[in-house]
C-alpha positions as CSV (number, residue, x, y, z in Angstrom):
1,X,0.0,0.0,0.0
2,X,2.6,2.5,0.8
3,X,6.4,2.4,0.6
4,X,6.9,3.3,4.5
5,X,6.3,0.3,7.5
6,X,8.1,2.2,9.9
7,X,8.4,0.4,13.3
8,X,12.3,1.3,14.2
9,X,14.7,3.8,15.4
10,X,17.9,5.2,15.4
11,X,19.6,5.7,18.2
12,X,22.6,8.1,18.2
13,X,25.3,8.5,20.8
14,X,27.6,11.2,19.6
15,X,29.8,10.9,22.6
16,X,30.3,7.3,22.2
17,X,30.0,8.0,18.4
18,X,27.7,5.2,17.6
19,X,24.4,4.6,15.5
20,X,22.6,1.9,16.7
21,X,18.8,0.5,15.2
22,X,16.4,-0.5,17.4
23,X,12.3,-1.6,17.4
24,X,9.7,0.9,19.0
25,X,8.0,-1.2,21.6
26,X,4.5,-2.6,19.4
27,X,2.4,-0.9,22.4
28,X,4.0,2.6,22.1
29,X,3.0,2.7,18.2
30,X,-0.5,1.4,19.1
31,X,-0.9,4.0,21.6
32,X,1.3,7.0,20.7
33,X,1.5,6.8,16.7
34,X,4.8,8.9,15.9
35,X,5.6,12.4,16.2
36,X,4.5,14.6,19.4
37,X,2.7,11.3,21.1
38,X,5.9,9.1,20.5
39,X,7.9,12.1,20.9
40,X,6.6,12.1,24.9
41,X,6.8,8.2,25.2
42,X,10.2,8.1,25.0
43,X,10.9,11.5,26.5
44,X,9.4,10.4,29.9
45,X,10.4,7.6,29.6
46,X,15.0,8.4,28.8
47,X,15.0,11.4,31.0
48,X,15.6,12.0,34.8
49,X,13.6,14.9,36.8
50,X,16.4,17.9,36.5
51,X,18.4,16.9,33.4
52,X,20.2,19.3,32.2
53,X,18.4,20.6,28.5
54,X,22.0,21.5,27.6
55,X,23.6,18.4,28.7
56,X,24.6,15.8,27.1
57,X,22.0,13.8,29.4
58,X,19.0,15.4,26.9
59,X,17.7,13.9,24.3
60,X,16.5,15.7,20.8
61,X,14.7,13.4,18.4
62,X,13.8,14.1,14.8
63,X,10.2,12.3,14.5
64,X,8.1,11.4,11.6
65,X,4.5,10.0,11.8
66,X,3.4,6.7,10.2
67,X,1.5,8.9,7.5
68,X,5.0,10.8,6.9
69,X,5.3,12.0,3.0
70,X,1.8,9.9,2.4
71,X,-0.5,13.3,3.3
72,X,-1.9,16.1,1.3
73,X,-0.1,19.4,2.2
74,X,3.2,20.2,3.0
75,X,5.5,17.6,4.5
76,X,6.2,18.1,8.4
77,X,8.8,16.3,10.9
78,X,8.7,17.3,15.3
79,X,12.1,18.1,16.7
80,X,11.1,17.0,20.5
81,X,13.4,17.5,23.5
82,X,13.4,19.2,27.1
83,X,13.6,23.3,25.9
84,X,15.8,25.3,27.4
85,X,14.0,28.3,27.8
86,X,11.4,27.1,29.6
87,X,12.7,23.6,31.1
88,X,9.6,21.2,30.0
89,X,8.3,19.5,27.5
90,X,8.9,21.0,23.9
91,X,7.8,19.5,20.5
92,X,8.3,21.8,17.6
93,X,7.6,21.8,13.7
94,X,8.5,22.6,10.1
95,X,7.8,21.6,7.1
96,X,9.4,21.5,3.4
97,X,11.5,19.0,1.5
98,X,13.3,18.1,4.5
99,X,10.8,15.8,6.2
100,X,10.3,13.8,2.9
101,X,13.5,13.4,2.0
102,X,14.1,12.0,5.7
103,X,10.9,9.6,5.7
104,X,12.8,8.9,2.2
105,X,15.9,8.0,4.0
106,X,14.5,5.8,6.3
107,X,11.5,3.6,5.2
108,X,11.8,1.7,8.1
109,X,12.3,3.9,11.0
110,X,10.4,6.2,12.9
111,X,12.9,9.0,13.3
112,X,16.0,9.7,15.2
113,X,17.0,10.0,18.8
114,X,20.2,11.8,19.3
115,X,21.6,12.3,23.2
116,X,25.6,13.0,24.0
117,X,28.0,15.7,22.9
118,X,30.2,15.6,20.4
119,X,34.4,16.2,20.6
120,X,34.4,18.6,17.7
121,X,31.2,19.5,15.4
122,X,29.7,17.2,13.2
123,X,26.7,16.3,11.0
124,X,24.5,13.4,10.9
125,X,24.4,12.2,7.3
126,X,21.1,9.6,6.4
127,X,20.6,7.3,3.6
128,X,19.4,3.8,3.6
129,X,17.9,3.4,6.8
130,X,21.3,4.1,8.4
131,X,23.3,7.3,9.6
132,X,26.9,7.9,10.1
133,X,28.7,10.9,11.9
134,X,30.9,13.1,9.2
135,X,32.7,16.4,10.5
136,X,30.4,19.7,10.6
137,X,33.2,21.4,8.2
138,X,30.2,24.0,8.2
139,X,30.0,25.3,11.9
140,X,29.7,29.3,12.5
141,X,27.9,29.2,8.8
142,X,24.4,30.6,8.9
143,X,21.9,28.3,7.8
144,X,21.8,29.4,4.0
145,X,24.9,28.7,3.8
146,X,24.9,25.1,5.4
147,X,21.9,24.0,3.2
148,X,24.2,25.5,0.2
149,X,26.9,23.3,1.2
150,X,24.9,19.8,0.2
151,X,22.9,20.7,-3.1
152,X,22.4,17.1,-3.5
153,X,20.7,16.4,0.0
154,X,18.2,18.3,2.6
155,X,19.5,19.7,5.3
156,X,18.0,20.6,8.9
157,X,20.8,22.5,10.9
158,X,21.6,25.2,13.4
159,X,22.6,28.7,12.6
160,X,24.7,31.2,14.8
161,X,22.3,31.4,17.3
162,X,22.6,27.5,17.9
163,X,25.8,27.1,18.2
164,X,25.7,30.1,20.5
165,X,22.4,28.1,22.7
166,X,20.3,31.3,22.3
167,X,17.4,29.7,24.6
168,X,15.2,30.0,21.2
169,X,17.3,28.8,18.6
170,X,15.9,27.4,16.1
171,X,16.3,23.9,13.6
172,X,16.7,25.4,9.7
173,X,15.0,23.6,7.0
174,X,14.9,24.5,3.0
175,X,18.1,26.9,3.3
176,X,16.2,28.6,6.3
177,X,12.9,29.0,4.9
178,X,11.1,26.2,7.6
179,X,12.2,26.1,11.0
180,X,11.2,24.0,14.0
181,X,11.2,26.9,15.8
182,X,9.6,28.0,19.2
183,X,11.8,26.7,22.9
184,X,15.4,26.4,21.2
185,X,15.6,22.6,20.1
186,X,18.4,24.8,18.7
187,X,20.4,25.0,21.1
188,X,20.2,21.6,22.4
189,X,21.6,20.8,19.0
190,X,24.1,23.5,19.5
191,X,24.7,22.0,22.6
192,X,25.7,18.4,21.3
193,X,27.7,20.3,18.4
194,X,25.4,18.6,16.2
195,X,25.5,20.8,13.3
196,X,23.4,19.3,10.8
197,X,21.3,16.7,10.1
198,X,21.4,15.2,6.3
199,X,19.4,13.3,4.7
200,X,19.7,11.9,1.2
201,X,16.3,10.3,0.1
202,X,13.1,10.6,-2.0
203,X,9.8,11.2,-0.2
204,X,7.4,8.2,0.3
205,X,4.7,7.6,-2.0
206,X,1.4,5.8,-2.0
207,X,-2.5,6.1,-1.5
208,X,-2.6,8.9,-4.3
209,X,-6.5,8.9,-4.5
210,X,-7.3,9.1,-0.9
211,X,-4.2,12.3,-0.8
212,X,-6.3,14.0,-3.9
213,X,-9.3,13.5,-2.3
214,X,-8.4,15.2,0.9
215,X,-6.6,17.7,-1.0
216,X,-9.5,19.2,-3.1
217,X,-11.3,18.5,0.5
218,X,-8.9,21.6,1.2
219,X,-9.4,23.6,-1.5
220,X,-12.8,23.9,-1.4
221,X,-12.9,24.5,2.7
222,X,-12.6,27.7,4.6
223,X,-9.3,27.5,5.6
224,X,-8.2,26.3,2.4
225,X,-9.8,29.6,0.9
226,X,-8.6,31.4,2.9
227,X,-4.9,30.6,2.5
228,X,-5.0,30.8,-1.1
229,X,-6.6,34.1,-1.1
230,X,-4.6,35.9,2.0
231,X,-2.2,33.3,3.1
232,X,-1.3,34.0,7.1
233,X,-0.4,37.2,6.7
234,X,-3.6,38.3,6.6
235,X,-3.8,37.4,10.7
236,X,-2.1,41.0,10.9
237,X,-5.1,42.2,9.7
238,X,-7.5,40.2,11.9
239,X,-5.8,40.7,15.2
240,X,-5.3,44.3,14.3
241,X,-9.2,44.8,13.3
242,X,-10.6,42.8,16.4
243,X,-8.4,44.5,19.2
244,X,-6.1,42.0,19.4
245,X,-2.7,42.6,18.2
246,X,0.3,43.1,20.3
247,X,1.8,45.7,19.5
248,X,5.3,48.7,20.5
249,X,6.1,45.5,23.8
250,X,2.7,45.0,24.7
251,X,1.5,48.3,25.4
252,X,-1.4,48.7,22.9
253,X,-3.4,46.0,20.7
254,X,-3.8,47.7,18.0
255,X,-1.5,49.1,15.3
256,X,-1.9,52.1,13.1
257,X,0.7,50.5,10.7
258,X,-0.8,47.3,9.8
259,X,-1.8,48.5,6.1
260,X,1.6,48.8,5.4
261,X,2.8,45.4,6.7
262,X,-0.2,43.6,6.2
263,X,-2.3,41.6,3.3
264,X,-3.1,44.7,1.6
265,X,0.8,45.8,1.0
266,X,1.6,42.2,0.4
267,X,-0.6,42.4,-2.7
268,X,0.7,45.3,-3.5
269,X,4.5,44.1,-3.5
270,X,3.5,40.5,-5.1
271,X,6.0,40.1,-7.6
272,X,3.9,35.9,-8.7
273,X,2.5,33.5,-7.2
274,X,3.9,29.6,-6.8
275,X,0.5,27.1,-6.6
276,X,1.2,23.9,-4.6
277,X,0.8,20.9,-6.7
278,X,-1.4,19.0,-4.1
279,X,-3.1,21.6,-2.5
280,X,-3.9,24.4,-4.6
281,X,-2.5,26.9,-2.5
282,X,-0.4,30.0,-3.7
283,X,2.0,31.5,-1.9
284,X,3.0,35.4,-2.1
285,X,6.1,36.6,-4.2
286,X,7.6,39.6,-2.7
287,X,10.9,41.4,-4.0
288,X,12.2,43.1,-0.7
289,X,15.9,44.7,0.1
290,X,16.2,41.6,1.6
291,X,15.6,39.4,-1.4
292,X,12.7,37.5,-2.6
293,X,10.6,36.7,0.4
294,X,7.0,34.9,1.5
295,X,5.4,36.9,4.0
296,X,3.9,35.2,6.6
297,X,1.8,36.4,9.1
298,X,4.4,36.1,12.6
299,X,6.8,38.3,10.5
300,X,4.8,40.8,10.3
301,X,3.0,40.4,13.8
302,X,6.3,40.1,15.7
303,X,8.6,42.1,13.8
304,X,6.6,44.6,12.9
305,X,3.6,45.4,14.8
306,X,5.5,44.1,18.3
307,X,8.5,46.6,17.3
308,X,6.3,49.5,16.0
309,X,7.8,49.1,12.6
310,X,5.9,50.0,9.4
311,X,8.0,49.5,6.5
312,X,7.7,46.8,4.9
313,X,11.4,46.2,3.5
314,X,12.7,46.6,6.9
315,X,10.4,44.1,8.5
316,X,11.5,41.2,5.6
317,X,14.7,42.2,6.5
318,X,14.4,41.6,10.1
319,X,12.7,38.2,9.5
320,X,15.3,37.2,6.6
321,X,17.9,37.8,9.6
322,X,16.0,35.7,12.1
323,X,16.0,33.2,9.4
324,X,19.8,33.1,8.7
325,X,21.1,33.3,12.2
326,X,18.4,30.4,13.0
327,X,16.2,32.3,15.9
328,X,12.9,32.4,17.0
329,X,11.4,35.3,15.5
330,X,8.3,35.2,17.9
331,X,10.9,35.3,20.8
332,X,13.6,37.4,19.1
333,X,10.4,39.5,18.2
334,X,9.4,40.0,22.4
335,X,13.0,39.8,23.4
336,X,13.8,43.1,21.8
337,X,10.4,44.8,22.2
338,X,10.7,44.3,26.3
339,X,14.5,45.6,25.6
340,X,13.0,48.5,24.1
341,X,10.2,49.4,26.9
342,X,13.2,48.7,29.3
343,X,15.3,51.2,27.3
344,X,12.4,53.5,27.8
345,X,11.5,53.3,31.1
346,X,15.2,53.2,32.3
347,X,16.2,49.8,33.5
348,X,18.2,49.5,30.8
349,X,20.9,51.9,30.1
350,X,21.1,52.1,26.2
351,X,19.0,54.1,24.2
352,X,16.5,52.1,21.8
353,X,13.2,53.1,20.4
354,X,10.1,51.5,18.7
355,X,9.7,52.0,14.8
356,X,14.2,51.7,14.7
357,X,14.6,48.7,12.7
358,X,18.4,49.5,12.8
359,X,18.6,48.9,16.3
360,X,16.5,45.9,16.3
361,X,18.8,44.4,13.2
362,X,21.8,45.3,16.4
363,X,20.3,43.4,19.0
364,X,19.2,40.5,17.0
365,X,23.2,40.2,15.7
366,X,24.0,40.5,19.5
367,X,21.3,38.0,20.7
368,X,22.8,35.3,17.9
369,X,26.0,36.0,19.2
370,X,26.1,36.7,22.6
371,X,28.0,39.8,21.7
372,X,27.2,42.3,24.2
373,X,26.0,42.2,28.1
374,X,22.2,43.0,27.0
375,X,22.2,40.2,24.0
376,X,23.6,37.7,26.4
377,X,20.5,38.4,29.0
378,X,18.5,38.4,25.7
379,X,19.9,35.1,24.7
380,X,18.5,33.7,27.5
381,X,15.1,34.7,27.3
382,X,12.8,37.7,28.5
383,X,12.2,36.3,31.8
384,X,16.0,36.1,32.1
385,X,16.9,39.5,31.1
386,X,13.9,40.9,33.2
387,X,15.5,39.0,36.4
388,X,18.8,40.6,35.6
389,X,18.2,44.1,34.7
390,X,14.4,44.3,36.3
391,X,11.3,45.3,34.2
392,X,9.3,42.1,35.1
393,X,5.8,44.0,34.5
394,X,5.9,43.7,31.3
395,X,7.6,40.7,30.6
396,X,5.2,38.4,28.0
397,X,5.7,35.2,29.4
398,X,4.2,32.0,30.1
399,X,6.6,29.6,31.5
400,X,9.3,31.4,30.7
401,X,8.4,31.4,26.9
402,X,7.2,34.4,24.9
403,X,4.1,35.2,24.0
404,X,2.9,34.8,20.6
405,X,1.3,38.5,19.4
406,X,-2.0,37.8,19.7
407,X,-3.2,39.7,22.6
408,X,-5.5,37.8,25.3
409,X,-7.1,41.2,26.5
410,X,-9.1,41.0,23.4
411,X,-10.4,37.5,24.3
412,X,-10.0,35.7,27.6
413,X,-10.0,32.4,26.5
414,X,-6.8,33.0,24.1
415,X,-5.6,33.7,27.9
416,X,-6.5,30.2,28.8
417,X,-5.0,28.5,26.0
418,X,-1.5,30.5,26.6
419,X,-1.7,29.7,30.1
420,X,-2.3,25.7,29.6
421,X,-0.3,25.0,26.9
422,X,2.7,22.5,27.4
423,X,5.4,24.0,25.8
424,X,4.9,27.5,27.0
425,X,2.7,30.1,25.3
426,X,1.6,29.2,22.5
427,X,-0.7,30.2,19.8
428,X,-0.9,26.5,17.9
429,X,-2.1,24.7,20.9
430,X,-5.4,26.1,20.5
431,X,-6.7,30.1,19.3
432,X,-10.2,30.0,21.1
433,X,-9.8,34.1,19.8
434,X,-10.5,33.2,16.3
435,X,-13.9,32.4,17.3
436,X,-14.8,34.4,20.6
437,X,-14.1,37.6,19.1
438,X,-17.3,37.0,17.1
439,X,-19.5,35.5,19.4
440,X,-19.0,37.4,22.7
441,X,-17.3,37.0,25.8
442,X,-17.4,32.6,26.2
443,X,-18.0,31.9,29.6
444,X,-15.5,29.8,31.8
445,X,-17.2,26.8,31.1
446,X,-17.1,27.0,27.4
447,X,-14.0,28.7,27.5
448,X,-12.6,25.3,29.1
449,X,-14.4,23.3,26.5
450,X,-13.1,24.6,23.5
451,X,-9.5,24.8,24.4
452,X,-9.1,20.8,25.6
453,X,-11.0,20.1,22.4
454,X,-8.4,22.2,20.4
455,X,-5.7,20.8,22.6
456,X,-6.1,17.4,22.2
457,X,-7.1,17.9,18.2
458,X,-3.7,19.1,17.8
459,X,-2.1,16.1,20.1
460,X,-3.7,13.6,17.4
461,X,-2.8,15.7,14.4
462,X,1.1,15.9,15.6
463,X,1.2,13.1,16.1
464,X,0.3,11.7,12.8
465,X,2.6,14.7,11.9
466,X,-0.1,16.3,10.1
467,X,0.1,19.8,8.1
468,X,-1.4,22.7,10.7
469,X,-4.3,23.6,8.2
470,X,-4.6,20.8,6.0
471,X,-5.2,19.4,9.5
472,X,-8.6,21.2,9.6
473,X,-10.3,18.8,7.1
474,X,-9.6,15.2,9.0
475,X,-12.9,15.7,10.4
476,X,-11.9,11.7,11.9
477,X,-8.9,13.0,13.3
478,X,-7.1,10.8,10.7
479,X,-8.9,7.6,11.0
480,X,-9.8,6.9,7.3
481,X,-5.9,7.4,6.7
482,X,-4.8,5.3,9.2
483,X,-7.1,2.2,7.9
484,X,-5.8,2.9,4.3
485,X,-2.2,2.9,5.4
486,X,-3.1,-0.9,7.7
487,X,-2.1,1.2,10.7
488,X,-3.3,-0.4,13.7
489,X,-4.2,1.8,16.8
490,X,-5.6,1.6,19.9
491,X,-8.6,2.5,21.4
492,X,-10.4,5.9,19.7
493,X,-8.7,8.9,18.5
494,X,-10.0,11.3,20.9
495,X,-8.6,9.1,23.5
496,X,-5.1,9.6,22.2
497,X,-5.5,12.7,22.0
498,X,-6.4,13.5,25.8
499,X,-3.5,10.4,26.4
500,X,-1.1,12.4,24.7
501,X,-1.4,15.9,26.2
502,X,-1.6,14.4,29.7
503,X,1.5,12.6,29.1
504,X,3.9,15.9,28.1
505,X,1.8,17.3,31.7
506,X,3.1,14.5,33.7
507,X,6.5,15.0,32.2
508,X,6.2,18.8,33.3
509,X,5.1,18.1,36.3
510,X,7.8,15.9,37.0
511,X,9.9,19.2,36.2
512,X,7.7,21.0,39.0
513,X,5.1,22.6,37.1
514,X,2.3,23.6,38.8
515,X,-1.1,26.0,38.8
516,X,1.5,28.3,39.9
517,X,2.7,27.7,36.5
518,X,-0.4,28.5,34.4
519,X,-0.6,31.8,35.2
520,X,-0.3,35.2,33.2
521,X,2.3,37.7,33.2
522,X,1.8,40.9,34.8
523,X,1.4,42.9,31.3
524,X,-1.8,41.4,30.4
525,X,-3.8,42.2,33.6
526,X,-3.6,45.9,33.0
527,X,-5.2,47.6,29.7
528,X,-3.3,48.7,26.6
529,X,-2.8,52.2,26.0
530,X,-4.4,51.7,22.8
531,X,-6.6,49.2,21.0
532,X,-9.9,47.3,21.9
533,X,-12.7,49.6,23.5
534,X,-10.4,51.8,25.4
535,X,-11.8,54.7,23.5
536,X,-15.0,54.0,25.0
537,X,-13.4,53.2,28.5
538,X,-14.6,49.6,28.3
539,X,-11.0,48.2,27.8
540,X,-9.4,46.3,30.4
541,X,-6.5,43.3,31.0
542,X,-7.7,40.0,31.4
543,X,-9.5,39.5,34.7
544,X,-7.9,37.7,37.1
545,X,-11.5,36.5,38.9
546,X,-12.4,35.5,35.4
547,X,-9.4,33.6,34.7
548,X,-9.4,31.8,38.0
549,X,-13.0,30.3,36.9
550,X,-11.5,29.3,33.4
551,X,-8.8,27.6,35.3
552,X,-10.7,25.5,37.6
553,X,-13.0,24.7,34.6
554,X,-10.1,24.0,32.8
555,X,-8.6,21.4,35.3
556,X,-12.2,19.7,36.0
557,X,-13.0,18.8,32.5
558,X,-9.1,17.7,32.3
559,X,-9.2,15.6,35.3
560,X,-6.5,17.5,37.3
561,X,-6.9,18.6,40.5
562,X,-7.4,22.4,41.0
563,X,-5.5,23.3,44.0
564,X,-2.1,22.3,42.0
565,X,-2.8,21.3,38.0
566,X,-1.8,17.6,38.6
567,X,-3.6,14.8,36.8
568,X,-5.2,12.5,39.3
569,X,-4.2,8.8,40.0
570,X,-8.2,8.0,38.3
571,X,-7.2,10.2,35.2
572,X,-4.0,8.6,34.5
573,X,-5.5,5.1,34.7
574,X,-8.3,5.8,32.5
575,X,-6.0,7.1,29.6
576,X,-4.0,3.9,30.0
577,X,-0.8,5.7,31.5
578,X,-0.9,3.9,34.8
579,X,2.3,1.9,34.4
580,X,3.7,4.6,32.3
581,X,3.7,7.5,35.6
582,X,6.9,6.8,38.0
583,X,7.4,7.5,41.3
584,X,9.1,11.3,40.6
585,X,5.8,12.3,39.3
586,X,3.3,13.7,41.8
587,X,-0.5,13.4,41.0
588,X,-3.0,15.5,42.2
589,X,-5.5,14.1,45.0
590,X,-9.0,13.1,43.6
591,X,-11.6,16.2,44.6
592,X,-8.8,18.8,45.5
């Protein structure tokens, strides 16, 4: 039916220098599939309470799904490890030829599971369901560069910024045009002086009626529309319209410059348009200073909206630099805005102003590097440079990670999902705001509802390593795919799902999260200066009374306890994760 069984992986110590091939356990395939789920099971399962994320004790794995290079839409791998930044669970994305020509590479595995350090830098080089170790010879190249270095191959690697473990590093794909890219599995590969995984094969093929099927599924759905007509950058133009758009560091959430970074200039600036062969879609062409570009919406949220900045040129180049050094530009995006309001309000003592994209293109060269006493705070995070300099009010944080620019104050429940989700705040988990914004203010109950849906949606979906928005159409969470492909599962899909997200909780908690934990920062319990009703006098920050109830709905319908977040002893067992849980995991007590 398909060219792919995979039921393997490849373990690689790169301080013992060996590659080794081993089963997955039947069970864990049955009950995790691939990608995030698997990506937990083994996590909990190889790491102690306390490991170090930049010691060689960590683990990063490179994760397919057993669907990998079979589905409609782009291609996708998970880069899964403990983050750095924020010290928990972390599972990120990215798509493009890399993650086809790795399910190419290895028909029979899974992924890979990398833990040790290397002596000197090297690359991981995969072909024929095997891997060797080669020397880096690319290390302090940017990530263009390193992909430029093996024309014949695709190439996920580090930039600067990894090799420099910037806290949100990111992985490179495509010559930096994809990147797994929010909690720095970065700089965990920094870390092991991994510089570069290769991977010489041809993407998977099989079940080509079922993949067109789903893909004109796509076309003709909403989101599917919507992509072709707007692509993501038109979210500037949403979050800006609906009060919700972070904008100059959090202070307002709305921003009189979104016209000229937004859908409408993209338009403008199109130089052509590239239609995907499967789903239809067509990306924007943009000629910029910077080069040709595709705009995507978190460019132009974070770098331009979050800085204050307007022109357009300026903003590509920001994100073409993000791109090269290999950094988070959601983070790099917050890291400098809450340099900026520091610079402002005197805690830090170097003058930098919104709308200057010359001294954000400074800081993000001294982030990368490490170069200077504020890019080394920087390096390490907001939260970090907030504990070191001071400025903690308007720090936009959850569990240590930065916020994503949609702004919560213009619907609570995008408060909720920040403050839940596993990795840190995060806008993929679930965006309730897409939907409140239009129907009024939910109420705690529904609030609660709609995010664990979301939540454990996505869980499936990553699982099966499934594109974000082709994603919207498996109205079966997968299961016709799964059948086609003579994949065998266990139990319902749903149930995976809610197995899947408790699992990376139990891992945090392990790590000491707690309802402490899933909290907001200070920043977004006052008002914005601008944005939302505060021309009528109706604007506010989220309400901590109101966010309280979420959270205690939240934790009923999940089967945690309330007083600390933990799932209970009756939760675990009914997901199935009863012998999975170890002793260095506290659950919560039943009716706390």
């Amino acid at each position: 039916m398909t060219e792919r069984s995979p039921r393997r992986l490849l373990r690689v110590d790169l301080g013992e220098e060996t590659v080794e091939s081993e089963p997955v356990p039947e069970a864990w395939l049955r009950r995790y599939l691939g990608g995030k789920g698997l990506g937990a099971r083994y996590l909990y399962d190889e790491l102690d309470a306390g490991v170090d994320p930049l010691g060689p004790e960590n683990a990063l794995l490179f994760l397919l799904g057993p669907l990998s290079g079979l589905l409609p839409g782009e291609s996708r791998y998970a880069a899964v490890t403990k983050s750095p930044l924020t010290g928990g669970f972390l599972d990120s994305y990215a798509g493009g030829q890399f993650p086809g020509a790795l399910a190419g590479a290895l028909p029979e595995h899974v992924g890979v599971l990398v833990t040790g350090v290397a002596e000197e830098p090297v690359r991981l080089v995969v072909r024929d369901d095997d891997a060797t170790l080669e020397p880096a010879g690319t290390w302090g190249s940017d990530t263009a560069e390193t992909a430029a270095a093996f024309p014949d191959a695709e190439v996920a690697c580090i930039g600067p910024a990894g090799e420099n473990r910037v806290a949100y590093a990111t992985i490179a794909s495509d010559g930096g045009e994809h990147h797994a890219g929010r909690g720095g599995a970065g700089a965990v590969m920094g870390s092991k002086r991994l510089k570069a995984v290769v991977a010489h094969g041809d993407p998977p093929s099989g079940l080509a009626a079922l993949r067109e099927s789903y893909a004109e599924r796509f076309r003709e759905d909403a989101t599917g529309r919507w992509l072709d007509a707007s692509g993501t950058v038109e979210t500037v133009d949403f979050a800006d319209e609906v009060g919700a758009l972070a904008t100059r560091g959090w202070r307002d959430s709305e921003f009189e410059g979104s016209e000229d970074v937004g859908v409408a200039a993209v338009r403008e600036r199109a130089v052509g348009r590239e239609r995907d062969e499967d789903t239809g879609q067509r990306g924007f062409h943009v000629d910029t200073d910077a080069g040709e570009s595709v705009p995507r919406g978190a460019t132009a949220m974070s770098l331009g909206a979050g800085l204050g900045i307007d022109d357009f040129d300026a903003v590509a180049a920001l994100g073409e630099t993000c791109n090269r050094l290999g950094v988070d530009l959601v983070s790099a995006g917050s890291a400098i805005a809450w340099a900026v309001r520091a610079s402002v309000e005197g805690y830090v003592g170097r003058p930098l102003a919104f709308g200057d994209a010359d001294d954000a293109r400074e800081v993000l060269g001294e982030i990368a590097r490490r170069e200077t006493d504020l890019g080394a705070a920087l390096a390490d995070g907001v939260d970090a440079a907030a504990q070191r300099y001071g400025g903690e009010a308007f720090a936009p944080t959850v569990k240590a990670m930065e916020l994503p620019a949609y702004d919560p104050r213009g619907a609570a429940s995008m408060a909720l999902a920040y403050a839940t989700s596993d990795r840190g705040a995060c806008h993929r988990r679930a965006l309730p705001v897409e939907r409140e914004v239009f129907d009024g203010e939910w109420s705690p109950e529904r609030a609660a509802r709609g995010v664990v849906a979301e939540q454990d949606r996505r869980s499936v979906l990553w699982s099966l390593v499934v594109d974000d928005f082709v994603g919207d159409v498996f109205d079966d969470l997968g299961a016709e795919w799964l059948d086609a492909a003579g994949v065998d599962y266990a139990g319902d899909l749903e149930t995976l799902g809610e197995r899947v997200w408790t699992l990376t909780r139990l891992f945090n908690v392990r790590e000491g999260v707690s309802r402490a934990d899933d909290s907001l920062p200070a920043v977004l319990r006052g008002p914005p200066e601008a944005g939302g009703d505060a021309d009528s006098g109706d604007a506010g920050g989220v309400d901590p009374e109101r966010f309280e109830a979420m959270l205690d709905a939240y934790y009923e319908r999940r089967g945690w306890s309330r007083a600390d977040g933990r799932p209970t002893r009756e939760t675990v067992e009914r997901l199935g994760l009863g012998g999975v849980v170890d002793d260095a995991t506290p659950l919560g007590a039943p009716g706390d």
